[in-house]
Structures are given as C-alpha cells and as structure tokens.
N, C-alpha and C positions, 0 to 999 in steps of 0.2 A: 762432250768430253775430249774425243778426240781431234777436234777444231781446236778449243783450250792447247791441249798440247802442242800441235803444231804452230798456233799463235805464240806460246811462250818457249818453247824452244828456237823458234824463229829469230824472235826479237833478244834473246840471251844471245846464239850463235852471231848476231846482226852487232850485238855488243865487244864481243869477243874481238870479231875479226876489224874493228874499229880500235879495240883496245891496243893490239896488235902493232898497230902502225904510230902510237902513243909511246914516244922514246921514256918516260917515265913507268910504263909500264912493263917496260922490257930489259932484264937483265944481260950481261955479256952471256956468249952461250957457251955450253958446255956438252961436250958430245964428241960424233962425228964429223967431219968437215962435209957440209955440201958444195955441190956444183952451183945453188943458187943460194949466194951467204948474204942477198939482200936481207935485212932487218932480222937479219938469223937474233936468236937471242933465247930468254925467257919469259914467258907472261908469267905476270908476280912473281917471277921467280922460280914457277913451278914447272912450267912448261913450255918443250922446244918448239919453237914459230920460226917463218921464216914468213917473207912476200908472200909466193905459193900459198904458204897452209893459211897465212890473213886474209889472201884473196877468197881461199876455197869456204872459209868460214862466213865471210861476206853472203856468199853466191847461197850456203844451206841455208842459212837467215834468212834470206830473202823470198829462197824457195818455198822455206816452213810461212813464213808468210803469207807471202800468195797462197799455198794449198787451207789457210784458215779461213781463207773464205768461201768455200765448199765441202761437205762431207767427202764425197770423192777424192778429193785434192788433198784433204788432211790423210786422208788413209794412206796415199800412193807418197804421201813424202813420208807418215810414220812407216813404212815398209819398207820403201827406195831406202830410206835415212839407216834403219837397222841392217838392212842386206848391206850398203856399204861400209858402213861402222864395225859392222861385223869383219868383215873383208879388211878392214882398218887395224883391228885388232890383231889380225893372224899376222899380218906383213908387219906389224909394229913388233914383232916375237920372232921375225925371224932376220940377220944375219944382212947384208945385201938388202932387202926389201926395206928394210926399218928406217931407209931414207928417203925411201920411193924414187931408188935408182938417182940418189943426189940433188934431187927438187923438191922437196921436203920434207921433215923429221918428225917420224911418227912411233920414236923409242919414249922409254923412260915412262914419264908419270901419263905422258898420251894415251898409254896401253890401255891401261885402267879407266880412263874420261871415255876412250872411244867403246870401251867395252859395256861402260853405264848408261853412256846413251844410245848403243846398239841395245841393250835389256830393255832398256825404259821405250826407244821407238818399237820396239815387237811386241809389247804388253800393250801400245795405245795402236799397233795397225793391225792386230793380228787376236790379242786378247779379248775378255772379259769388257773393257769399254768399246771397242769398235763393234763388238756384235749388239752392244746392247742401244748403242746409236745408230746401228742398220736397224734394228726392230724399232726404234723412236722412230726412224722417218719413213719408214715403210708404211708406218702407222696412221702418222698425219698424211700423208699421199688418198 
C-alpha cells in the first residue's frame, strides 16, 4: 500500500510539475513578486508556480518513483515527503518565508495542497499502512 502511494503521488507530482511549464496551464500570477518570476503564474488557476516550484515538483515525482520500487524507499519518501510538506506548510503561513526568500511561492491555496499531502504522506510513512506492510514483508522473509 505504501509502494501504491509513493507510485501515485510520484507520477501526479511528475504531472504537475510538467504541467507547470504548459503555458495553457498557467495563469498570469497574482501575489508577491519573486526574485525568480521565470514561468511565475497559476496552475489552473489555482495555484502559485514558478521554475523553482515546477522544477521541485518534477525532482518529488521522480523521487516517489523511484522509492516505489522498494518497501524501504516508499517509506523514506512518504516520511521525507510529510517532514518537508509539513516544513512547506508553516513557511507558506508565514510572512518573508511564504516566497521562500523570492524563489518560490508557497502562499495562498499551496498552504492547504502542501498541508494534504504532508497528512496523507504521514498516514502512508508512519500510519496504519506502513506497519501493516512492515508485518507483510517481514512475513514473507
């Protein structure tokens, strides 16, 4: 289950940060000004992107990827993936941080996306599925 998750948050975030860089996808932006206003904008409309945050989105897809093809590797991304998202969410609340110092914009409807899938990666590295996929494979071992 928690392979599953890492596989599909991977290949969503792998989408995302593709979508990103899709001038049809991206509205004029609305905000802050950054210091890096390459592809600054909104995905659908909803949410502030720039380079940076398309890049970083790219690079977690990729990561949740890779970690889906190991039990190991799915854990350490759903863990890594919540501890940062978590750390995403507080800087997106506060003041100065919520642009991440001008190279990326992590206010607005981000708070809340980085906040669902900091909950959702702690439930699948730390919950109820990952112990019960450490007793499955400790099992078959």
């Amino acid at each position: 289950m928690v392979r599953s998750f890492a596989l599909i948050f991977g290949i969503v975030y792998l989408l995302v940060g593709i979508m990103g860089f899709i001038p049809a996808f991206v509205s004029p932006p609305q905000g802050p000004d950054l210091a890096v206003d390459a592809g600054h904008g909104r995905l659908l409309g909803i949410f502030p992107i720039n380079v940076v945050h398309n890049i970083v989105h790219l690079l977690v897809g990729l990561w949740g990827i890779a970690g889906s093809r190991s039990f190991s590797g799915a854990i350490g991304f759903a863990r890594g993936l919540a501890i940062v998202y978590g750390l995403l969410t507080i800087m997106g609340l506060i003041p100065g941080l919520n642009t991440m110092f001008g190279l990326a914009p992590l206010h607005g409807n981000d708070v809340w996306l980085h906040l669902i899938s900091a909950l959702l990666a702690a439930y699948f590295g730390w919950g109820p599925p990952a112990r019960e996929d450490a007793n499955r494979t400790s099992a078959t071992r």
